[in-house]
PADREN-180561 format. One record per residue (C-alpha): residue number from 1; chain; y, z, x. Coordinates in steps of 0.1 Angstrom, whole numbers, plus 5000, padded with zeros to 4 digits. Layout:
# residues N
SITE/i/ch/north/up/east
SITE/NUM/A/Y/Z/X
...
END
This chain:
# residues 383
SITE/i/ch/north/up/east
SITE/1/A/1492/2933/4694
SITE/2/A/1484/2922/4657
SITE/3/A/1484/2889/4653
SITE/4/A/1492/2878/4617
SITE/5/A/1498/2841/4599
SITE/6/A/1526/2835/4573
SITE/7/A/1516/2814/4546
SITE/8/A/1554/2812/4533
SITE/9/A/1565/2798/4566
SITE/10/A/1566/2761/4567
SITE/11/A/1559/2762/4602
SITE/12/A/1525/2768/4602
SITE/13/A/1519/2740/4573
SITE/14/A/1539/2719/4596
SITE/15/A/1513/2727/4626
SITE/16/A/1486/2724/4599
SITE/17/A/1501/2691/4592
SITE/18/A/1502/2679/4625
SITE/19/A/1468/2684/4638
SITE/20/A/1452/2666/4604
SITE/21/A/1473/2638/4609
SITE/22/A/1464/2635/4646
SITE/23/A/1430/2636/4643
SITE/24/A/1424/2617/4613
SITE/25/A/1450/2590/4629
SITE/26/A/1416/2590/4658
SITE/27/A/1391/2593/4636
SITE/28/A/1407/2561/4620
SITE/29/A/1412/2538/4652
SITE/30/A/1374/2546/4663
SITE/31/A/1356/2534/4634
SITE/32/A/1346/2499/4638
SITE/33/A/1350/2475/4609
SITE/34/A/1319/2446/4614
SITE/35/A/1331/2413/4629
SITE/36/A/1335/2389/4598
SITE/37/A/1360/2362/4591
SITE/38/A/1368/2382/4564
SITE/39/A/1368/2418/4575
SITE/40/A/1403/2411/4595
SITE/41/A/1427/2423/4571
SITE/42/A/1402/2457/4566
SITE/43/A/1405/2459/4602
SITE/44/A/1444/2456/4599
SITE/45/A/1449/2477/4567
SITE/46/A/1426/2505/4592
SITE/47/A/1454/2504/4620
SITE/48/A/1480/2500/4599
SITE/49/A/1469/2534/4581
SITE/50/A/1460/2552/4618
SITE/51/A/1491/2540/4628
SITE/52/A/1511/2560/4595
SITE/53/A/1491/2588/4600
SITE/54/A/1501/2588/4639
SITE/55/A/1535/2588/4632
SITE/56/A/1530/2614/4604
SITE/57/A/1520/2632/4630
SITE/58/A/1546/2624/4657
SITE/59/A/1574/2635/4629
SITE/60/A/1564/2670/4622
SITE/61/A/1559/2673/4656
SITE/62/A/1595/2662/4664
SITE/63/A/1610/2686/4634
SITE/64/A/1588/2717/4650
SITE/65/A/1610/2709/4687
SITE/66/A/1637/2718/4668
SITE/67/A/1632/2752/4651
SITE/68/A/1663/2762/4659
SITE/69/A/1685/2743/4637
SITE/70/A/1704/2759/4615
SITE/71/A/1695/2754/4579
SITE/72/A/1658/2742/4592
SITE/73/A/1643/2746/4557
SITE/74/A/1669/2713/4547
SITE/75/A/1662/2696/4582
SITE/76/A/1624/2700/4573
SITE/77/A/1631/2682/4545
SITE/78/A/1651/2650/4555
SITE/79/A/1625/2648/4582
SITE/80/A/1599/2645/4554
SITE/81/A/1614/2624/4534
SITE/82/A/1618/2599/4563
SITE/83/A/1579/2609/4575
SITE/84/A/1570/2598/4535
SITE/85/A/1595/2565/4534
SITE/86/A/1574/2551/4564
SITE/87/A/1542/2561/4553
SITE/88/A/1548/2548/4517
SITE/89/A/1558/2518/4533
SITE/90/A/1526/2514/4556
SITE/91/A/1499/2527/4532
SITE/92/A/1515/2508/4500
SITE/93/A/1513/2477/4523
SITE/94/A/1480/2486/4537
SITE/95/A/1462/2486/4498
SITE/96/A/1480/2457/4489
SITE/97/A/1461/2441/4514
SITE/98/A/1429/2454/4506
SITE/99/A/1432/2434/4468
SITE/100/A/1445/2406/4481
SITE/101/A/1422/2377/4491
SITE/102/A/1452/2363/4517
SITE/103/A/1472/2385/4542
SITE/104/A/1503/2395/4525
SITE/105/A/1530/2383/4545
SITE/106/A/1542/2414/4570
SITE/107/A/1572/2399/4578
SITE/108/A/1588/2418/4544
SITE/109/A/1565/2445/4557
SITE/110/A/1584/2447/4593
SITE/111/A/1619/2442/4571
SITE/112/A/1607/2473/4555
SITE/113/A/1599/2496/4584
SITE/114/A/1629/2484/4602
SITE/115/A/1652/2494/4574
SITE/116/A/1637/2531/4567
SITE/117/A/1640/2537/4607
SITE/118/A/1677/2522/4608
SITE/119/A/1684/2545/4576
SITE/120/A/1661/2571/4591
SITE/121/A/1681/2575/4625
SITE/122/A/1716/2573/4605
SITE/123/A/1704/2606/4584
SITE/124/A/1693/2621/4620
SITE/125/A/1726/2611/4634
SITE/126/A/1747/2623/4603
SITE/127/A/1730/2658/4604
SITE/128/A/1732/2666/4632
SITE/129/A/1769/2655/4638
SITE/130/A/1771/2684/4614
SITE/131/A/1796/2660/4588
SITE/132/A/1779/2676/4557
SITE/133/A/1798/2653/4531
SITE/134/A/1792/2616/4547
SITE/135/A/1757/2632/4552
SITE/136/A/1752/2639/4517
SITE/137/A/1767/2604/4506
SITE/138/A/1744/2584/4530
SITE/139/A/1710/2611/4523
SITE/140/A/1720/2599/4485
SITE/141/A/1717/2566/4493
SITE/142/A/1690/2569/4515
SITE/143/A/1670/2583/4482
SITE/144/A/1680/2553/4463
SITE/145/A/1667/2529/4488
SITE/146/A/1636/2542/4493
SITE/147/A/1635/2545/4455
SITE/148/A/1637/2506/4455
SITE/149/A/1616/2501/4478
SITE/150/A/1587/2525/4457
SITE/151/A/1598/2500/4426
SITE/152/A/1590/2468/4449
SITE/153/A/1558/2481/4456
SITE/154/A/1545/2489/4427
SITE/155/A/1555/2457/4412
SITE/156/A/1535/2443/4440
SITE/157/A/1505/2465/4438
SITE/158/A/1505/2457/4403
SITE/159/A/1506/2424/4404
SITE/160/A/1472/2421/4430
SITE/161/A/1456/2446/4415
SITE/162/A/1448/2427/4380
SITE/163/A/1444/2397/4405
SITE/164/A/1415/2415/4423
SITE/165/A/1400/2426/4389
SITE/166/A/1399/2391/4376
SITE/167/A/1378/2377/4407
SITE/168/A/1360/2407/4405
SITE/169/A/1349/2393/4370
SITE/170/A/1349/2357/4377
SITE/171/A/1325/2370/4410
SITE/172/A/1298/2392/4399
SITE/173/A/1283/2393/4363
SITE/174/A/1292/2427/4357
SITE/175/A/1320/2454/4354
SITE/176/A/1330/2464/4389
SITE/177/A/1366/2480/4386
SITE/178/A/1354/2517/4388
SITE/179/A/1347/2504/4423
SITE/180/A/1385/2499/4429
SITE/181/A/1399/2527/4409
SITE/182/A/1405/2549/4441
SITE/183/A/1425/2527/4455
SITE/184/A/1449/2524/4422
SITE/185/A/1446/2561/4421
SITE/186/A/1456/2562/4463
SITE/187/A/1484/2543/4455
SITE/188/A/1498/2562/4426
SITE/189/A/1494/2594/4451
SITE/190/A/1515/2573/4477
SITE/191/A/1543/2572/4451
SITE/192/A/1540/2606/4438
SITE/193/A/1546/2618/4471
SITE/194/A/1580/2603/4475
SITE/195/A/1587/2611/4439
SITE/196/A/1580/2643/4444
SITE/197/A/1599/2647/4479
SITE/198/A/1629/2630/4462
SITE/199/A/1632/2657/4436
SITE/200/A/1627/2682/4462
SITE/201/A/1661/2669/4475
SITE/202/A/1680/2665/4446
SITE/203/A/1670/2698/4427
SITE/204/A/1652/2725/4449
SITE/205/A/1658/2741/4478
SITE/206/A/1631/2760/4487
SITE/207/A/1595/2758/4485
SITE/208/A/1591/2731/4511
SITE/209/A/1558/2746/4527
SITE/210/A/1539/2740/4489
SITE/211/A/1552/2701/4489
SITE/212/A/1537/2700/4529
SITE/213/A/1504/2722/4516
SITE/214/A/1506/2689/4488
SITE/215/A/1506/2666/4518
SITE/216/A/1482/2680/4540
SITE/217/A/1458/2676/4509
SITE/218/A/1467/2637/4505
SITE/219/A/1462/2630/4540
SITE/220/A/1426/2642/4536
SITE/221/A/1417/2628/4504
SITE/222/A/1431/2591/4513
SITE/223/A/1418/2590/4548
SITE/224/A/1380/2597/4532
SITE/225/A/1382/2576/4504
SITE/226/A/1394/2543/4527
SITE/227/A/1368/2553/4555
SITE/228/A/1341/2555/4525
SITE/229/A/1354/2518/4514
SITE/230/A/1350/2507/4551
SITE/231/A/1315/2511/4544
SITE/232/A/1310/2490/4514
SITE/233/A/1339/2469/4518
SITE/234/A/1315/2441/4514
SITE/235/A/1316/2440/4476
SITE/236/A/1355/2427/4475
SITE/237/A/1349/2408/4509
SITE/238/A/1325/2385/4492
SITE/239/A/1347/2376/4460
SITE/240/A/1374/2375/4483
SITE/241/A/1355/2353/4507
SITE/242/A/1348/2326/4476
SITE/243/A/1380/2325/4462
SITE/244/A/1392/2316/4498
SITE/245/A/1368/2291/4497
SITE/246/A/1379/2277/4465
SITE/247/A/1417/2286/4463
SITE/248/A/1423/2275/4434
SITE/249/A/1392/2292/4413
SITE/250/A/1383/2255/4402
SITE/251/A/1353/2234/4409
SITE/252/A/1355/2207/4433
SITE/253/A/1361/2171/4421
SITE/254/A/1334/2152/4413
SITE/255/A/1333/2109/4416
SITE/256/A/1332/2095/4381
SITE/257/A/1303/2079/4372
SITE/258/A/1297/2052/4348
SITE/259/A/1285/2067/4312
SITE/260/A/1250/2070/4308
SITE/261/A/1232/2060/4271
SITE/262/A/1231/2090/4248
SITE/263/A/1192/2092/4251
SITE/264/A/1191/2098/4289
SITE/265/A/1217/2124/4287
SITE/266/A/1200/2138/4258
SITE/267/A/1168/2138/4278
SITE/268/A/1184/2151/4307
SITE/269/A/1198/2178/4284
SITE/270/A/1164/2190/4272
SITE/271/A/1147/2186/4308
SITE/272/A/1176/2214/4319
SITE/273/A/1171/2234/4294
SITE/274/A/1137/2236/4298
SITE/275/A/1137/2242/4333
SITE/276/A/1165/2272/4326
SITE/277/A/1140/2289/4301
SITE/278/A/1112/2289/4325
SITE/279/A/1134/2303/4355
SITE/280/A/1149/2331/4327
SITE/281/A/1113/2341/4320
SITE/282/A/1101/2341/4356
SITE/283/A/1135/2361/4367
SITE/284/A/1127/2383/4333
SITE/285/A/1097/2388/4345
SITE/286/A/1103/2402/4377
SITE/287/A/1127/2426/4366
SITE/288/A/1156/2407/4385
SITE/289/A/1180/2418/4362
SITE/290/A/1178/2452/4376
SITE/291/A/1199/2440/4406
SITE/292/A/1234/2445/4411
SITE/293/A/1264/2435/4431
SITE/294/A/1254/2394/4433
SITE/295/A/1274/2374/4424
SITE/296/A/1268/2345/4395
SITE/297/A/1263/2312/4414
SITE/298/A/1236/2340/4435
SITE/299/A/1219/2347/4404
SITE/300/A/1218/2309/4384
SITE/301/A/1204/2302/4419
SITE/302/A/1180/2326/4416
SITE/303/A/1170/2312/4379
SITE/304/A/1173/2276/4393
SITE/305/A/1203/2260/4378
SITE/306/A/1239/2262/4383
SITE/307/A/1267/2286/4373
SITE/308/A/1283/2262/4352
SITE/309/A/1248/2250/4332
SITE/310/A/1237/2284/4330
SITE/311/A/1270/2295/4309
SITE/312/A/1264/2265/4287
SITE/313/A/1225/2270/4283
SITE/314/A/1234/2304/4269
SITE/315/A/1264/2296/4250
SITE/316/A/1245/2268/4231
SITE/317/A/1208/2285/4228
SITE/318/A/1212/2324/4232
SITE/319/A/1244/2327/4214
SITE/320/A/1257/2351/4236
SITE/321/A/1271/2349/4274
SITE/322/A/1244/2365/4300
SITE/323/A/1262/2393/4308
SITE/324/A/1257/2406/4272
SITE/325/A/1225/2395/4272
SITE/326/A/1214/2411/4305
SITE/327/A/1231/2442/4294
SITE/328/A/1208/2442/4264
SITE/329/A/1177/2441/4290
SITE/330/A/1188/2467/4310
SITE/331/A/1189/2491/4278
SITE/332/A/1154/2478/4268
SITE/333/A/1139/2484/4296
SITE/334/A/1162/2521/4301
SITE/335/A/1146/2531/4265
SITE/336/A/1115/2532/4279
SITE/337/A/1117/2546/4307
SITE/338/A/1136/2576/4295
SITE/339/A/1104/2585/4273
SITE/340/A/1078/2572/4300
SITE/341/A/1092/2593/4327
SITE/342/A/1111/2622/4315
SITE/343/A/1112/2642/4350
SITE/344/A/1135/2616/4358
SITE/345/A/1175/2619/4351
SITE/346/A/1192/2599/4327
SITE/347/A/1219/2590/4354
SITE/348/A/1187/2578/4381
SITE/349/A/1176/2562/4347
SITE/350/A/1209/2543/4346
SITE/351/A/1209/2529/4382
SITE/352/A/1170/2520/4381
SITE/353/A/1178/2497/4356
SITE/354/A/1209/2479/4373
SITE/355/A/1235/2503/4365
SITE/356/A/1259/2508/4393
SITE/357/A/1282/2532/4377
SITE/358/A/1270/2563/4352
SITE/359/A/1296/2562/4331
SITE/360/A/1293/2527/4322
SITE/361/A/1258/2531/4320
SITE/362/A/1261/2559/4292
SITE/363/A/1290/2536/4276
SITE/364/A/1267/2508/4269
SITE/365/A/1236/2525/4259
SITE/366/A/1253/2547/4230
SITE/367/A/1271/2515/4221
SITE/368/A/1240/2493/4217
SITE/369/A/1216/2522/4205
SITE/370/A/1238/2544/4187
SITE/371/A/1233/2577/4209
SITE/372/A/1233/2591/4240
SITE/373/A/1204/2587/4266
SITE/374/A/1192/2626/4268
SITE/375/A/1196/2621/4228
SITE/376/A/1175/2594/4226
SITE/377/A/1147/2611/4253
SITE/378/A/1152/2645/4230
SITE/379/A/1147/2627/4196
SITE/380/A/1117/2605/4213
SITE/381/A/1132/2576/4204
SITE/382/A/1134/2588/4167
SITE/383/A/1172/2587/4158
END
């Protein structure tokens, strides 16, 4: 007996389907997320994800039970559309939470689920009562509520996305937002995927096992980019973590004191600034600026002042804010070490110097020297 697999039946995607969900879903709920105060909501976002891919799971395993329906290609497809609704739901709920630096409140996230399964076992119940016009009218309807719903997210997501990218900035001296892109890029997936299922419905009829092949493929990208984030959550944990701190991003209020003479707070003035040039030089020195992923008040620590005097010192005496300025050392010191050690790649190069990201890295060396980094190594400097 031959035995032989069908690529055009959705059947064996939807087994496909099934097993990746599963097993991901367990690969999910057994990674441990360290104990922190503010690791929580990773932990939750991580169930509530195992818990979407479970029941992605538990669906196609329901629509295989029932093979023998007639018109099973259609019945594969409500049942996907209602396997999408709820896992829209979950994982758009599940990055929201990862940008935000408070729980979002799941009671509108329980609302949610609760209305895709009351609409979800009405379009089960409608189909299978075999009424094919009051099942068309509510599977309509059904598409424009979870077409709502997509819109409420994404106004959402939108909104805590630039929220995260601003603490980002006011956190760390540096630009950090490739670090989140995935998770914008996740979340456009999330919505593609019920866009894409919705004009399945409403204009195509076949084809279902490419739009599952589609799926399978999402499943596997998402699930590795959120367990890779598990591991280095700790960048938007600790802006988070100080905003929290500080709620409302301002300083704390400090007791009026009585006005000092104009000498003493000029002499004051000078003393700081002093002090600041000798802990710039010292931190200079030591190549500190080669560090990334601390955060300002870490690094005016590190020079011996405070965020606030360190901001002033260089907007009065450097004329320019630090982060130009360190970017400025970073490309120094890059320049020569393209032409002292030329075994070494441009994009090692980058990150030596304090570069986190290669394309940034690239960005701001042709900006400040007018050419690439393998130009400037080729021409020896010379361009």
């Amino acid at each position: 007996m031959e035995f032989t697999v069908n690529f055009n039946d959705i059947r064996v995607f939807q087994w496909i389907a099934m097993v990746v969900a599963a097993s991901l879903a367990i690969v999910m709920l057994l990674i441990k997320v360290p104990h922190t105060e503010h690791a929580k909501k990773l932990t939750r976002a991580k169930s509530m994800v195992a818990l979407s891919y479970l029941f992605c799971a538990f669906i196609f395993g329901y629509t295989l039970t029932h093979q023998s329906v007639a018109s099973y290609e259609n019945f594969s497809a409500m049942t996907m559309l209602i396997n999408v609704a709820f896992s829209t739901t979950t994982i758009a709920f599940s990055l929201i939470n990862l940008l935000s630096y408070r729980y979002v409140d799941y009671s509108r996230l329980l609302v949610s689920i609760f209305a895709v399964f009351i609409v979800s076992i009405g379009l089960v119940e409608l189909f299978f009562n075999g009424e094919r016009n009051l099942f068309n009218i509510a599977l309509i309807s059904g598409i424009v509520f979870f077409s709502a719903l997509c819109i409420y997210y994404i106004i959402i997501f939108d909104k805590w996305y630039k929220h995260s990218i601003v603490l980002l900035e006011k956190y760390y001296d540096e630009d950090e937002e490739h670090k989140l892109k995935w998770i914008k890029f996740c979340f456009i997936l999330v919505m593609l995927t019920e866009m894409f299922i919705i004009i399945y419905l409403l204009f195509f009829k076949s084809f279902m096992f490419v739009y599952i092949g589609f799926y399978i493929l999402f499943l596997l990208y998402f699930a590795g980019n959120f367990i890779s984030f598990i591991g280095s959550h700790k960048l938007l944990l600790d802006a988070f973590g100080h905003w929290t701190i500080r709620p409302s991003g301002k300083s704390p209020k400090r007791k009026r004191n009585r006005r000092k003479p104009e000498a003493d707070v000029e002499a004051e003035s000078r003393s700081s600034d002093e002090k600041i040039r000798k802990g710039l030089s010292q931190w200079v020195e030591k190549k500190k600026y080669r560090e990334y992923d601390k955060g300002r008040d870490e690094i005016a620590s590190e020079i011996g002042t405070t965020k606030e005097l360190l901001n002033q010192y260089f907007a009065s005496e450097i004329g320019k804010d630090f982060r130009t300025w360190r970017t400025e050392l970073r490309i120094e010191d890059a320049k020569q070490l393209l032409l002292a050690d030329r075994k070494t790649s441009t994009n090692v190069i980058g990150e030596m110097v304090g570069f986190s990201d290669r394309s940034n890295f690239h960005r701001q060396f042709t900006k400040l020297v007018g050419c690439s980094p393998k130009h400037w190594r080729d021409t020896d400097g010379k361009i």
